[in-house]
C-alpha positions as CSV (number, residue, x, y, z in Angstrom):
1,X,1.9,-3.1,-4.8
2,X,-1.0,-0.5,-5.2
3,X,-3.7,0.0,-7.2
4,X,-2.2,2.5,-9.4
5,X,0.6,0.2,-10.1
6,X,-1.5,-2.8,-11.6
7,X,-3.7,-0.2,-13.6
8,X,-0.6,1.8,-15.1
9,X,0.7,-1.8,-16.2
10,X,-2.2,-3.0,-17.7
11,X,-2.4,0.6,-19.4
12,X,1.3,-0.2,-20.8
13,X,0.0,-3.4,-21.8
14,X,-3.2,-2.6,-23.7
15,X,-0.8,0.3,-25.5
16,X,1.2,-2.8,-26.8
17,X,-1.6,-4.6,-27.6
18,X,-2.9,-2.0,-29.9
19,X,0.5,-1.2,-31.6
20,X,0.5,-4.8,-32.1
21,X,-3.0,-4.2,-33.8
22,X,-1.6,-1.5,-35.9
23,X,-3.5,1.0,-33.9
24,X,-2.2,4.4,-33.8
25,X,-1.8,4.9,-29.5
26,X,-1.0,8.3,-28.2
27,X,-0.4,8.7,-24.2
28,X,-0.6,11.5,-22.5
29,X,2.6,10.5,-20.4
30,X,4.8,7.7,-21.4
31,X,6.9,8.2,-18.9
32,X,5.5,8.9,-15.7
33,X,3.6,5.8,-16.0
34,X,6.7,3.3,-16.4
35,X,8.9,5.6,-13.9
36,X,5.7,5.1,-11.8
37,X,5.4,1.2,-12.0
38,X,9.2,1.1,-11.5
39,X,9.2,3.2,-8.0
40,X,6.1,0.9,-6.8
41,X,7.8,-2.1,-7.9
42,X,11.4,-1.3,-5.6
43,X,8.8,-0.1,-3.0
44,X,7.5,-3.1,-2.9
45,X,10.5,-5.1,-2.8
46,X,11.8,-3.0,0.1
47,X,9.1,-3.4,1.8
48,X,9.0,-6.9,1.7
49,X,12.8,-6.9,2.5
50,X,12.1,-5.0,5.8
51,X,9.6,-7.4,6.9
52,X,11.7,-10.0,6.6
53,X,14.7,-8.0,8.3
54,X,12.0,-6.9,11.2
55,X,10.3,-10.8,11.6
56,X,14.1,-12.3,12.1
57,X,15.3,-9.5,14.7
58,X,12.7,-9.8,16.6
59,X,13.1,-13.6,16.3
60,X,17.0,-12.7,17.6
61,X,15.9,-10.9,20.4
62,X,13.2,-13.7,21.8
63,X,16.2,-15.9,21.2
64,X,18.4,-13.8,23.4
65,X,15.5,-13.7,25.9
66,X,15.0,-10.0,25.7
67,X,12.3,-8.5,27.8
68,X,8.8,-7.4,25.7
69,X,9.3,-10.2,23.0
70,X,6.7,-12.7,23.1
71,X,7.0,-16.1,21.1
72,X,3.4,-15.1,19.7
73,X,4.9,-11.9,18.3
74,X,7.8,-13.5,16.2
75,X,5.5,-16.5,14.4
76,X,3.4,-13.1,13.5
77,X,6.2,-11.5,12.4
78,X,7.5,-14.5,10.5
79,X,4.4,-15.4,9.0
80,X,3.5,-11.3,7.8
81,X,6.8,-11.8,6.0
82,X,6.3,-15.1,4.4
83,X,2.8,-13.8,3.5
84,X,4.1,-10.9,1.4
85,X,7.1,-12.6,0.5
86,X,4.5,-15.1,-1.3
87,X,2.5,-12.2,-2.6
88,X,5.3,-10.7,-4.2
89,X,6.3,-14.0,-6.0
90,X,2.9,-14.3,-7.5
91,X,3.0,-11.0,-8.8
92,X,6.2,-11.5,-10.0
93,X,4.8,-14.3,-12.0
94,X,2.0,-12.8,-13.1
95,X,3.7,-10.3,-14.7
96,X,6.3,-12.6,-16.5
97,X,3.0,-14.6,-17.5
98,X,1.3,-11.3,-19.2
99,X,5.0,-10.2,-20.8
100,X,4.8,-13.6,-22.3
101,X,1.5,-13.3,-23.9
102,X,2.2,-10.0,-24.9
103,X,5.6,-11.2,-26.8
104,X,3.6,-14.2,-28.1
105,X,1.1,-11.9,-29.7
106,X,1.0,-12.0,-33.8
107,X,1.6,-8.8,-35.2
């Protein structure tokens, strides 16, 4: 997930906060930011998706004893997608964790 991701949700999340408040919030584009942090976040999940598509062909082809593929190559394979797989369920939590606080908030 990028940068721009994690800032447009805290963004929607301090706009909350503040309507919560009783603040009046105006934003200059509503949309484009939640369109934005939807986009990243199926980005994201394809991305992780195709590493873990890529890590167990190659792991097929070593298998198969296919010329080029190394044994080396598929535990870094494997391990790039369990890495980002990880990451993605921690941000996944994260984000349920902040939607929590926010609902928990007393207005």
């Amino acid at each position: 997930m990028t940068t721009n991701a994690i800032h447009s949700v805290l963004a929607m999340m301090k706009v909350t906060a503040q309507k919560a408040a009783g603040n009046v919030v105006t934003l200059s584009a509503p949309t484009t930011a939640g369109a934005g942090f939807i986009s990243e976040l199926n980005s994201s999940i394809k991305q992780i998706n195709g590493m873990q598509v890529n890590a167990q062909r190659k792991a097929e082809k070593f298998e198969l004893g296919m010329p080029g593929i190394a044994l080396n190559d598929v535990i870094v394979e494997m391990q790039k997608a369990s890495l980002a797989l990880h990451f993605g369920i921690q941000i996944n939590n994260k984000l349920i964790n902040a939607y929590q606080e926010v609902m928990n908030m007393a207005v």
